[in-house]
TIMI-2910 file (N, C-alpha, C, CB; in pm, 1 decimal, decimal comma, always signed):
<rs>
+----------+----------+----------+----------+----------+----------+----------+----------+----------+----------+----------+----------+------+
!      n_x !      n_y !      n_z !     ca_x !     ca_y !     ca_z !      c_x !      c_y !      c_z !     cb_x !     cb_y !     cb_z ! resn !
+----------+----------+----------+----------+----------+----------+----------+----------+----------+----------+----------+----------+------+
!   -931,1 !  +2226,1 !  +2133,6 !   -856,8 !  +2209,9 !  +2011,3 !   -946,4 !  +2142,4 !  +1908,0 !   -727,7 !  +2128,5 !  +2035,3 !  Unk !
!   -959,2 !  +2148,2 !  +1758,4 !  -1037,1 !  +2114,0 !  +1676,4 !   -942,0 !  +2030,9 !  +1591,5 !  -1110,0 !  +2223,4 !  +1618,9 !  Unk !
!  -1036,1 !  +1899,3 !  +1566,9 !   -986,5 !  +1809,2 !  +1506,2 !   -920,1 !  +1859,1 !  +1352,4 !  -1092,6 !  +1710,1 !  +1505,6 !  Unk !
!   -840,4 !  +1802,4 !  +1343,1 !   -802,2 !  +1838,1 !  +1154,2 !   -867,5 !  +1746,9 !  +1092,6 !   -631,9 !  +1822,1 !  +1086,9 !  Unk !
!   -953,2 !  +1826,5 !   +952,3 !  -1020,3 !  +1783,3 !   +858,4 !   -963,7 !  +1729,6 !   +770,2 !  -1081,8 !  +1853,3 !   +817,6 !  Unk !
!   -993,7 !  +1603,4 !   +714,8 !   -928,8 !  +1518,3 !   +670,0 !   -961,2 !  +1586,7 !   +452,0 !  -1000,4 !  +1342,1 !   +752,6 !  Unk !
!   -902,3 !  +1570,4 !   +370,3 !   -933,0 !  +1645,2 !   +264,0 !  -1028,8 !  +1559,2 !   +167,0 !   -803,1 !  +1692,3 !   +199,1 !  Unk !
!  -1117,3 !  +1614,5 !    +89,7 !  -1164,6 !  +1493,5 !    +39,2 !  -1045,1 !  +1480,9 !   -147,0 !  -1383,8 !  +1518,1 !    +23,4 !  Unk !
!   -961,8 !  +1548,5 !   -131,2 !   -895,6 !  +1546,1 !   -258,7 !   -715,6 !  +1530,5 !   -192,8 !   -943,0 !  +1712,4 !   -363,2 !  Unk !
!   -676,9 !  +1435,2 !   -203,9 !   -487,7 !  +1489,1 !   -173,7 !   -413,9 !  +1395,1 !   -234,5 !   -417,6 !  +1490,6 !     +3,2 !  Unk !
!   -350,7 !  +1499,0 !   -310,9 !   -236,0 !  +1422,2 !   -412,4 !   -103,1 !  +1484,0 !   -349,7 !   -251,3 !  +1465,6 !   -604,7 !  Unk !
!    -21,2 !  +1389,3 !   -350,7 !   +125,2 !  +1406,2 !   -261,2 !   +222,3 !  +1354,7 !   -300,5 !   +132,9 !  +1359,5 !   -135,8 !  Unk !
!   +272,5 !  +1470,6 !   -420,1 !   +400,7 !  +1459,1 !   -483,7 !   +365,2 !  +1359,1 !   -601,2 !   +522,0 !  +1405,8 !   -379,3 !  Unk !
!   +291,6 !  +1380,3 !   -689,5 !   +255,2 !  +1254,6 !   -776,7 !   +285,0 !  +1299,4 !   -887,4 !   +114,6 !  +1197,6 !   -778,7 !  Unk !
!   +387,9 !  +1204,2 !   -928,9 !   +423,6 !  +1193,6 !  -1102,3 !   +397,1 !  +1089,0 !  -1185,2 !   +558,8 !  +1200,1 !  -1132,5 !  Unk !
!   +337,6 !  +1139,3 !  -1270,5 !   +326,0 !   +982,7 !  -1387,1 !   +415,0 !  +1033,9 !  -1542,5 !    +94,8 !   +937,2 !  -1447,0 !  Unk !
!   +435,2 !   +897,3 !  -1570,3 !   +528,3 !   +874,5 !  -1703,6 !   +463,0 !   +831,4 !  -1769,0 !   +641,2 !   +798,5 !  -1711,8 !  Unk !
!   +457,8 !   +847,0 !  -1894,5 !   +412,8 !   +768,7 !  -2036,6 !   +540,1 !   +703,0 !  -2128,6 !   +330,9 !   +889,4 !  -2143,0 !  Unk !
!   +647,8 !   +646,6 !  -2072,5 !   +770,5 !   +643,4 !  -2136,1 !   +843,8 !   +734,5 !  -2077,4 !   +768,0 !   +661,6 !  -2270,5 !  Unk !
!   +911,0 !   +843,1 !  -2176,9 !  +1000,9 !   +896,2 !  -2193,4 !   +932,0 !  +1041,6 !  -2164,6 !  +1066,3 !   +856,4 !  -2315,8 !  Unk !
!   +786,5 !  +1066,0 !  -2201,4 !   +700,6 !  +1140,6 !  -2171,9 !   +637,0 !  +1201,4 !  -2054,3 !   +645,3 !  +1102,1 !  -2216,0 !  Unk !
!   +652,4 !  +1276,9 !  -1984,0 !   +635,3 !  +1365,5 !  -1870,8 !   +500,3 !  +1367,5 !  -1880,0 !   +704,5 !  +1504,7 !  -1871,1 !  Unk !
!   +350,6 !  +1290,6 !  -1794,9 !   +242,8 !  +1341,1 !  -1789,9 !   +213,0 !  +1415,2 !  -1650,9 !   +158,9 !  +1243,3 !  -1824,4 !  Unk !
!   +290,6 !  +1396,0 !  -1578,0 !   +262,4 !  +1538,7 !  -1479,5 !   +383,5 !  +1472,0 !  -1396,9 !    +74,0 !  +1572,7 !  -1378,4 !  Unk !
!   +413,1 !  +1601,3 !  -1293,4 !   +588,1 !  +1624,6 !  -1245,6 !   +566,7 !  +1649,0 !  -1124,4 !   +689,4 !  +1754,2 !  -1311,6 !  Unk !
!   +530,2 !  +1614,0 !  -1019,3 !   +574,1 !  +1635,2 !   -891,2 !   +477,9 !  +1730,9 !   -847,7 !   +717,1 !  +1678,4 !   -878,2 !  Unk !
!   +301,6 !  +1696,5 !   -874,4 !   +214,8 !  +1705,3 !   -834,2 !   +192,8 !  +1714,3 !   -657,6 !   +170,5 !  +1621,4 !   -903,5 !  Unk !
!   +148,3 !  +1798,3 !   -585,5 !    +99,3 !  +1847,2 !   -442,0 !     +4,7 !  +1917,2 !   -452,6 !   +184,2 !  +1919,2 !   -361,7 !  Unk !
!   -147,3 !  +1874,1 !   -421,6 !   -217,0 !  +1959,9 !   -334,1 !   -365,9 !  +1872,2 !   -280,6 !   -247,6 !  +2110,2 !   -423,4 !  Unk !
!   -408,3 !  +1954,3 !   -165,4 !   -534,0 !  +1923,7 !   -123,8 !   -645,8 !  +2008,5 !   -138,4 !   -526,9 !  +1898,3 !    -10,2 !  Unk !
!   -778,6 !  +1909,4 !   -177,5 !   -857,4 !  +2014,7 !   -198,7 !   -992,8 !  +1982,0 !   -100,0 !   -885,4 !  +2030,0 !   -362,1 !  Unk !
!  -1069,2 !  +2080,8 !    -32,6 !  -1168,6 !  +2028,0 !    +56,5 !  -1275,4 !  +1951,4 !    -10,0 !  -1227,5 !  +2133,4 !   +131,7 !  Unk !
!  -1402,2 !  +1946,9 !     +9,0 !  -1507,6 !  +1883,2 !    -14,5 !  -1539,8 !  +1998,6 !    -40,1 !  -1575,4 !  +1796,0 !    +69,0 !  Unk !
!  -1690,4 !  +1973,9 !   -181,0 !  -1757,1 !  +2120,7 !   -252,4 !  -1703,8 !  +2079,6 !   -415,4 !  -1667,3 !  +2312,0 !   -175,2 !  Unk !
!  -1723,9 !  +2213,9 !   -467,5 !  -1711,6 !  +2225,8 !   -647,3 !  -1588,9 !  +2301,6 !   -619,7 !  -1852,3 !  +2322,1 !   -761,3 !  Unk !
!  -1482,8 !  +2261,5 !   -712,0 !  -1363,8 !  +2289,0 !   -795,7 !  -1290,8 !  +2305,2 !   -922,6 !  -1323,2 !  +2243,3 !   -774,1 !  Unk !
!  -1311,5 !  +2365,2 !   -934,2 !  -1218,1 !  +2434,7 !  -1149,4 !  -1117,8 !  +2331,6 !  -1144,8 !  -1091,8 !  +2658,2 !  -1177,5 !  Unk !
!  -1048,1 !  +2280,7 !  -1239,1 !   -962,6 !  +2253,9 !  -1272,5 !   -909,7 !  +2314,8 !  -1407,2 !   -975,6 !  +2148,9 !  -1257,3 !  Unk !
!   -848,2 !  +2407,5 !  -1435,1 !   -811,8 !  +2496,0 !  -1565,4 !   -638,5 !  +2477,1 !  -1586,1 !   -859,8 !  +2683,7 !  -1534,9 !  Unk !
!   -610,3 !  +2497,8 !  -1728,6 !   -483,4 !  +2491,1 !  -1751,5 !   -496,0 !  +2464,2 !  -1913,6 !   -407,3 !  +2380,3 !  -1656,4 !  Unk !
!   -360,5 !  +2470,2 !  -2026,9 !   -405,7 !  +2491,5 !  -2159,1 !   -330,6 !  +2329,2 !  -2148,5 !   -348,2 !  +2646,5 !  -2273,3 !  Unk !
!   -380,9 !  +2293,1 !  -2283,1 !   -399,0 !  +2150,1 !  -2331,9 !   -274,9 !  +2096,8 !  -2261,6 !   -402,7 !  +2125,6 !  -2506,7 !  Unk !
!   -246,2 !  +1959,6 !  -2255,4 !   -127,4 !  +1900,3 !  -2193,0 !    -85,6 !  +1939,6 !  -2069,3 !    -25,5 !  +1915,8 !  -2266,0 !  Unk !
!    -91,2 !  +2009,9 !  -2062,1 !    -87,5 !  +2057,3 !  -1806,0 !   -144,5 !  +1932,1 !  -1767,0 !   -252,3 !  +2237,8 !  -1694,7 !  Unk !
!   -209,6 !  +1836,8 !  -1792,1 !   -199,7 !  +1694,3 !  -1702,9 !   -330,5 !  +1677,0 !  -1653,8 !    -91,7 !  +1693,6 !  -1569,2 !  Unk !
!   -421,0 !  +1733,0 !  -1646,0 !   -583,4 !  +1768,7 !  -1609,8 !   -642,5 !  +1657,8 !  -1604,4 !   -668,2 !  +1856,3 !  -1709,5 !  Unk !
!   -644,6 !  +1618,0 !  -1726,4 !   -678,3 !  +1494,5 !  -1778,2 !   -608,1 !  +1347,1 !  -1668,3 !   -611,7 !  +1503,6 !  -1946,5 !  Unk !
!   -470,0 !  +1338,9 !  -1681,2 !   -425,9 !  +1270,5 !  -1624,7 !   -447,9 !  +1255,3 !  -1477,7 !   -335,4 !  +1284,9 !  -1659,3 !  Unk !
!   -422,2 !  +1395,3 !  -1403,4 !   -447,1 !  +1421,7 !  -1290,5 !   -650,2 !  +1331,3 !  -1240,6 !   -418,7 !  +1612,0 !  -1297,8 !  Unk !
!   -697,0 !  +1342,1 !  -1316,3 !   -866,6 !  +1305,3 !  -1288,3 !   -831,0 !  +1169,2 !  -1317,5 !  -1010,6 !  +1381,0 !  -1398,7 !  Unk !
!   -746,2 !  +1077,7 !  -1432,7 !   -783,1 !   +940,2 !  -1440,9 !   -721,9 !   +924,6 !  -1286,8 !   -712,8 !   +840,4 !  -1581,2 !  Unk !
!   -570,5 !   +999,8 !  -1261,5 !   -537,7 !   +926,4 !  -1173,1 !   -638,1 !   +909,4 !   -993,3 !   -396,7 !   +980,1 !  -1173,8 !  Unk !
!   -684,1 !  +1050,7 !   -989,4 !   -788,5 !  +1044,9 !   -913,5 !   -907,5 !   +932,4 !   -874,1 !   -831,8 !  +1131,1 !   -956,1 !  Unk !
!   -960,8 !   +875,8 !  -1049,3 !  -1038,6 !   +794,7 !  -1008,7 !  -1004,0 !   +639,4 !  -1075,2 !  -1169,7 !   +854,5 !  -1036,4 !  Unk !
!   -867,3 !   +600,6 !  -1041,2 !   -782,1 !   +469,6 !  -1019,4 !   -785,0 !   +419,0 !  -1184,2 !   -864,4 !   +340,9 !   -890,5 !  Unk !
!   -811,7 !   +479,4 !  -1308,4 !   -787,9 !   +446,1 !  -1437,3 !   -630,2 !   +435,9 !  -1449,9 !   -854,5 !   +549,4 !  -1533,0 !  Unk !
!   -561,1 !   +568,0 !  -1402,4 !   -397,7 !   +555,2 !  -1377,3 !   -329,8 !   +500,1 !  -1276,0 !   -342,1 !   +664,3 !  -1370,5 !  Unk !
!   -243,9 !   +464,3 !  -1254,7 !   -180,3 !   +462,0 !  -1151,1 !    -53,0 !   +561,9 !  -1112,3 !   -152,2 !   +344,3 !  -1152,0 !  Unk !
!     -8,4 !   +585,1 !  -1040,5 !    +74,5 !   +710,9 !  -1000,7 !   +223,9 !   +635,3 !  -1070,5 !    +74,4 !   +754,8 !   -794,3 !  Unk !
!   +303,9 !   +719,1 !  -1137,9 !   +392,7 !   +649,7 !  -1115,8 !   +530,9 !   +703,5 !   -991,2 !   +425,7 !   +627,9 !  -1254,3 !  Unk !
!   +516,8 !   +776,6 !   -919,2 !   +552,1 !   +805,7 !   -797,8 !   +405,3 !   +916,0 !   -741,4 !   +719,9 !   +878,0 !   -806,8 !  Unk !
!   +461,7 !   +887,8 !   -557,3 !   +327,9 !   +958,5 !   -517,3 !   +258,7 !   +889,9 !   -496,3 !   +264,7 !  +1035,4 !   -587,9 !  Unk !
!   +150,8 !   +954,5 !   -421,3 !     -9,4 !   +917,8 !   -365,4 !    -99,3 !  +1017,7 !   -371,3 !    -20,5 !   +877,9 !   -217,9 !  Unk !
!   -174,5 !   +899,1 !   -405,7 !   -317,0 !  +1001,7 !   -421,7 !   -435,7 !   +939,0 !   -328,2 !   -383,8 !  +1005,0 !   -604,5 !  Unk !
!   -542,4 !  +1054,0 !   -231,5 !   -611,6 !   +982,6 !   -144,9 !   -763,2 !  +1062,8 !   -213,4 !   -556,9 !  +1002,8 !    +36,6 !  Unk !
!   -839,3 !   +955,7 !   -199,7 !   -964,7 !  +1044,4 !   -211,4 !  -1066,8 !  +1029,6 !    -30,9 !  -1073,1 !   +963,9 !   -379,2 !  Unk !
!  -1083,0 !  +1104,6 !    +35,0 !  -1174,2 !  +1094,1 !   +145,5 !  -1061,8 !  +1028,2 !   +280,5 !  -1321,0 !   +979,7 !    +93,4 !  Unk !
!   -945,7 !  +1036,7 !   +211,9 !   -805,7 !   +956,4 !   +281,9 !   -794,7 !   +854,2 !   +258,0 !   -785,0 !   +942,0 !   +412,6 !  Unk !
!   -841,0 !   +811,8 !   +202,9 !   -821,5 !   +676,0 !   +121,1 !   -743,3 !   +577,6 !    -43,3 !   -935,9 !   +670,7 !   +112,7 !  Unk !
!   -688,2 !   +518,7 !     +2,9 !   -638,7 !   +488,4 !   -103,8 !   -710,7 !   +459,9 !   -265,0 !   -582,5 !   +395,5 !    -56,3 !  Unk !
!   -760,1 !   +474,7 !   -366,3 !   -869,3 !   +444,8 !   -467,3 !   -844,0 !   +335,0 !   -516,5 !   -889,0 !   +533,4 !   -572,4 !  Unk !
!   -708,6 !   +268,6 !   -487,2 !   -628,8 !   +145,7 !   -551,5 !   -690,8 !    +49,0 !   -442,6 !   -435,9 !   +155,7 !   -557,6 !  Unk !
!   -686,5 !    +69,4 !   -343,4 !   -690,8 !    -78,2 !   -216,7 !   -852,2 !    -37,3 !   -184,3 !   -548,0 !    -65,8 !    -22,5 !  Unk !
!   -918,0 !     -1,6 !   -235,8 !  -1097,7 !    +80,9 !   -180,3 !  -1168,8 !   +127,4 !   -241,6 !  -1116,8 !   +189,8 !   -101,2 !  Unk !
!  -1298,4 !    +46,9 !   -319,6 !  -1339,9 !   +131,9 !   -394,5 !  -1458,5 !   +234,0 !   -310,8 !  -1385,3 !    +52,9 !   -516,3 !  Unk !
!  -1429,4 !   +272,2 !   -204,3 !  -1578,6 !   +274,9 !   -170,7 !  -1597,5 !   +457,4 !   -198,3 !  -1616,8 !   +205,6 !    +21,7 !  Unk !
!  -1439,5 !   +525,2 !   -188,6 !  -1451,6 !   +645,3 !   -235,8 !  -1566,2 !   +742,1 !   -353,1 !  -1341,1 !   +638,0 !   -272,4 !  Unk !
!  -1540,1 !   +567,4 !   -467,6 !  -1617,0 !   +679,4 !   -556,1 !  -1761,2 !   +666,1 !   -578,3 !  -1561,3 !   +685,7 !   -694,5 !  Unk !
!  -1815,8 !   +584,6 !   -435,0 !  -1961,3 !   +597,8 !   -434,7 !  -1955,9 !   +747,9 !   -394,7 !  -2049,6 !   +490,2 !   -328,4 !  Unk !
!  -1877,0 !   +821,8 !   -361,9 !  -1890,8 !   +968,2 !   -317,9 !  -1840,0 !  +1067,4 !   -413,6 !  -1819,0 !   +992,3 !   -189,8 !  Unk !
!  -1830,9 !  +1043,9 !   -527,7 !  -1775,0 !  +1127,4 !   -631,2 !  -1826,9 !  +1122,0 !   -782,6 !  -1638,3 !  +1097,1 !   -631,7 !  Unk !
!  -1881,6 !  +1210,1 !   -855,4 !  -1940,0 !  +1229,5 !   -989,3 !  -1830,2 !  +1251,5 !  -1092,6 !  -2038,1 !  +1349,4 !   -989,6 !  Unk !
!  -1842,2 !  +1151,4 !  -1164,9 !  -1716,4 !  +1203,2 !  -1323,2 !  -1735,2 !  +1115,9 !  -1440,7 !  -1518,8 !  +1176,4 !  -1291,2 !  Unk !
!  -1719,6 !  +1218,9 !  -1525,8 !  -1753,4 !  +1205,8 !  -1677,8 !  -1629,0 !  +1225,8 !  -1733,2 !  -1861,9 !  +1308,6 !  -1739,7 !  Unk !
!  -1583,2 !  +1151,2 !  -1841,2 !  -1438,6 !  +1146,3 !  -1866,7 !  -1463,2 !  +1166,3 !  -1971,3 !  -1349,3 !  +1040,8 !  -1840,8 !  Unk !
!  -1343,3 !  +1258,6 !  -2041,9 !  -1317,3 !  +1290,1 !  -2193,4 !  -1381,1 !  +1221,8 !  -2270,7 !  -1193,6 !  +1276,9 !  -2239,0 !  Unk !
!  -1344,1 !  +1102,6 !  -2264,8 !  -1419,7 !  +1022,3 !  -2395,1 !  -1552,5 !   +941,5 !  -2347,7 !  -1307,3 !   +898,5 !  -2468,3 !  Unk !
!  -1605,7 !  +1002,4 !  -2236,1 !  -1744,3 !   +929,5 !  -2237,7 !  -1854,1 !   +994,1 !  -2306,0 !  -1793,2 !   +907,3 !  -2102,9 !  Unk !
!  -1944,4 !   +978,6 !  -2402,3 !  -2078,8 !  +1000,7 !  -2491,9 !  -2162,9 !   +998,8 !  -2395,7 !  -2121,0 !   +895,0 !  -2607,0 !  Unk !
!  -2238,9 !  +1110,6 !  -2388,8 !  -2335,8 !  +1145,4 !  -2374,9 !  -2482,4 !  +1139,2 !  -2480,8 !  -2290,5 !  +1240,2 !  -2342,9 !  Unk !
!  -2541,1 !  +1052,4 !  -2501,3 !  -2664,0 !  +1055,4 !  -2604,4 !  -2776,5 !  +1140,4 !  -2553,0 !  -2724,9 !   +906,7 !  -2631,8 !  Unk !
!  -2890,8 !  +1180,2 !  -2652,7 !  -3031,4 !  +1199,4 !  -2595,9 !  -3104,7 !  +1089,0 !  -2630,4 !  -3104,4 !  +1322,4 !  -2643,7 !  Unk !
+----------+----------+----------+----------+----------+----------+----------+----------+----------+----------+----------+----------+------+
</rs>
């Protein structure tokens, strides 16, 4: 029997609020280790979905694991992960 692979991406059932404002609704899925798209037109939560990934948000229901791990109680996840956020500058 072969062990189950643990995901390096899993969000489980995760919603966040801005107020009264819906920034994403009852979010589910896992994604393996490797390169992944994330596509969708403006406001689909993309954005949100990545802060919450790398612990800028917090969920407001739900969990989110990176490597199975919590990003809130551990930082050690994102010695294993590359990200550039909307508003970070890039200079030459």
């Amino acid at each position: 029997m072969s062990e189950a692979k643990t995901p390096a991406v899993l969000v489980d059932q995760v919603s966040k609020w801005y107020g009264q404002v819906i920034g994403l609704n009852d979010v589910s899925l896992a994604i393996d280790g490797g390169v992944t798209g994330v596509l969708g037109p403006n406001g689909a939560g993309k954005s949100t979905l990545f802060k919450l990934l790398m612990g800028r948000l917090r969920p407001s229901q739900g969990s989110v694991r990176l490597f199975g791990i919590d990003p809130w109680s551990n930082a050690a996840p994102y010695r294993r992960v590359g990200y550039v956020s909307e508003s970070e500058r890039m200079y030459d």
